[in-house]
PAVOVEX-341453 format. One record per residue (C-alpha): x, y, z. Coordinates in steps of 0.5 Angstrom, whole numbers, padded with zeros to 4 digits, always signed. Each point is the difference from the previous one (the first is absolute). Layout:
<rs>
XYZ/...
</rs>
This chain:
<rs>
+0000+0000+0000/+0002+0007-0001/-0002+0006+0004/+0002+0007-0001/+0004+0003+0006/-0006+0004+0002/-0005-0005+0001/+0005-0004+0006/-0002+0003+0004/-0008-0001-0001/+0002-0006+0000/+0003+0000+0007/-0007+0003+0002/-0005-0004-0004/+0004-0006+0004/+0001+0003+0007/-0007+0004+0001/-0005-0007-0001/+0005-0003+0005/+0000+0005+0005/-0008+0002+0000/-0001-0007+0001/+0004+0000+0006/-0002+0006+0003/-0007-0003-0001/+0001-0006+0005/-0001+0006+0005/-0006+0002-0002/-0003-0007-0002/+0004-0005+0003/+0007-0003+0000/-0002-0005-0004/-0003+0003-0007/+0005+0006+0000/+0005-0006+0001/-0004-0003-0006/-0001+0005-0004/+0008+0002+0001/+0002-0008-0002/-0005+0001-0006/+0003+0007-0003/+0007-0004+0001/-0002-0006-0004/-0002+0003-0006/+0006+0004-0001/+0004-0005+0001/-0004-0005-0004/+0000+0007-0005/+0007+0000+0000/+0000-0009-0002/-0004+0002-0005/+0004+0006-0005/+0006-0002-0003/+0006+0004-0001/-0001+0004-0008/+0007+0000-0001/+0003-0001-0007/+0002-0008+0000/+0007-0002+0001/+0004-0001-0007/+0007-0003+0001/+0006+0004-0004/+0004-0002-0005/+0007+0003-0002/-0001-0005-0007/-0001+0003-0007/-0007-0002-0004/-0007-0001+0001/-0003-0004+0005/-0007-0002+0001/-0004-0004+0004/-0006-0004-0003/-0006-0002+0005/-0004-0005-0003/-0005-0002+0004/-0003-0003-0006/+0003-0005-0006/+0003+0004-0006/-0003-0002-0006/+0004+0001-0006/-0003+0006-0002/+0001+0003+0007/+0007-0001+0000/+0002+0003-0007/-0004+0006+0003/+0005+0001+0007/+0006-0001-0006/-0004+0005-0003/+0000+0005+0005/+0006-0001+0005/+0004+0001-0007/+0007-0004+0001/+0001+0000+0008/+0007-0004+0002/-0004-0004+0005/-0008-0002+0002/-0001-0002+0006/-0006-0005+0000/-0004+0000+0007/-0007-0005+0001/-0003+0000+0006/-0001-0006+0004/-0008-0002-0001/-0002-0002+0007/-0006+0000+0004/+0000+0004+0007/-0002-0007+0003/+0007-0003-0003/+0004+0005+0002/-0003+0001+0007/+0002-0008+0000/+0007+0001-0003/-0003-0005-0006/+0003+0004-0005/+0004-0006-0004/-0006-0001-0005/-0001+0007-0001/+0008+0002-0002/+0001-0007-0004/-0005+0004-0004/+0003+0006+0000/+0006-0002-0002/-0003-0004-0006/-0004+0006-0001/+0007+0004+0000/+0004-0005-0005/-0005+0000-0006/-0001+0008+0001/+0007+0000+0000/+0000-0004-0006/-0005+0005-0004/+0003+0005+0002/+0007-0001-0003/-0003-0003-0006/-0002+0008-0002/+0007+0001+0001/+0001+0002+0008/+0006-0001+0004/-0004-0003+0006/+0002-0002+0007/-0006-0002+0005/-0003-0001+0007/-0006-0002+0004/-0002+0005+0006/-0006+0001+0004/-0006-0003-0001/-0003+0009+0000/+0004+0002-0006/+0000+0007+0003/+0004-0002+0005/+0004-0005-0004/+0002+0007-0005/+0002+0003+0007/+0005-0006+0001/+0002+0000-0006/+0002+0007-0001/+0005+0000+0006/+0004-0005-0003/-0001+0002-0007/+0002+0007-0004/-0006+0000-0004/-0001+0006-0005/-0008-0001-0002/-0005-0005+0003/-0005-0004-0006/-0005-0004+0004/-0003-0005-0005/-0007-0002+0003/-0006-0003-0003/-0003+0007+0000/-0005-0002+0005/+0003+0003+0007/+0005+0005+0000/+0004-0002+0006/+0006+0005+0001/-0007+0007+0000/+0002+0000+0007/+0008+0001+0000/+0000+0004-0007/+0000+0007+0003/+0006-0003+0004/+0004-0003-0006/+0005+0005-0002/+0000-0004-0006/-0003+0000-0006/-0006-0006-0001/-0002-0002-0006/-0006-0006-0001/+0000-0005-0005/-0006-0005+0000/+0000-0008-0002/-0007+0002-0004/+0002+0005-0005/+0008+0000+0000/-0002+0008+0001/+0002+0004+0006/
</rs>
């Protein structure tokens, strides 16, 4: 979250005064609810503060190499028309880091049952790859986090990438929330058309 330096201070007094007329209310109504209501104004800013997430922009490794680098988010398997179009629009890059998340269930992950998923993935991973230098890309990949906005996170603090392309199926865009925070240039290619 960003705030502007005047709005500190509002902040301070939004937080504190709840606090301190529930407190000062035990007297005129009981300890008890004057304690309750204090714990209560408490809690929702704690659980106010849980909830925000830092809006800082995403964390990019630095390179001191030449060329070209970009990192292909695939949470879908490209076609072959879709990967002419990322060889199309990312020119001629010295490396193109391909990332498939991990397709695994919160149940899955809560039971550390993850192996069936990341087979999958990095079979997924070996045929996209597959694809992709088929259209003349010079590919390496990996297989991250089962949230793709989360696994382009990880990925970008050990890999100085210079643009994003996430490639979908076009249904869902699951980098909306992080695009603001990128710092990068972000292209999408849909399997469906082959077009961004």
């Amino acid at each position: 979250m960003r705030f502007r330096p005047f709005a500190i201070p509002l902040i301070i007094a939004a937080i504190g005064v709840p606090i301190v007329a529930a407190m000062a209310a035990a007297g005129s109504f009981g300890a008890g609810l004057g304690m309750a209501a204090g714990a209560l104004a408490a809690t929702s800013v704690v659980v106010f503060a849980a909830r925000s997430k830092p809006q800082r922009t995403l964390e990019v490794a630095r390179s001191n190499q030449a060329g070209h680098r970009v990192l292909v988010l695939a949470v879908a398997e490209p076609t072959p028309a879709a990967a002419q179009r990322i060889a199309d629009i990312v020119g001629s890059p010295t490396d193109v880091r391909l990332l498939v998340p991990v397709p695994s269930h919160r149940l899955d992950r809560w039971l550390s049952a993850e192996d069936q998923a990341r087979h999958e993935a990095e079979a997924r991973l070996a045929r996209s790859a597959g694809v992709l230098v088929a259209a003349g890309l010079p590919v390496s990949g990996s297989v991250g986090d089962a949230d793709p906005a989360q696994a382009l996170e990880d990925e970008l603090r050990g890999f100085s990438a210079d643009e994003v392309v996430l490639l979908s199926d076009g249904a869902k865009d699951p980098l909306a929330k992080v695009e603001g925070r990128l710092g990068l240039p972000l292209r999408r290619v849909s399997t469906d058309d082959g077009a961004a």
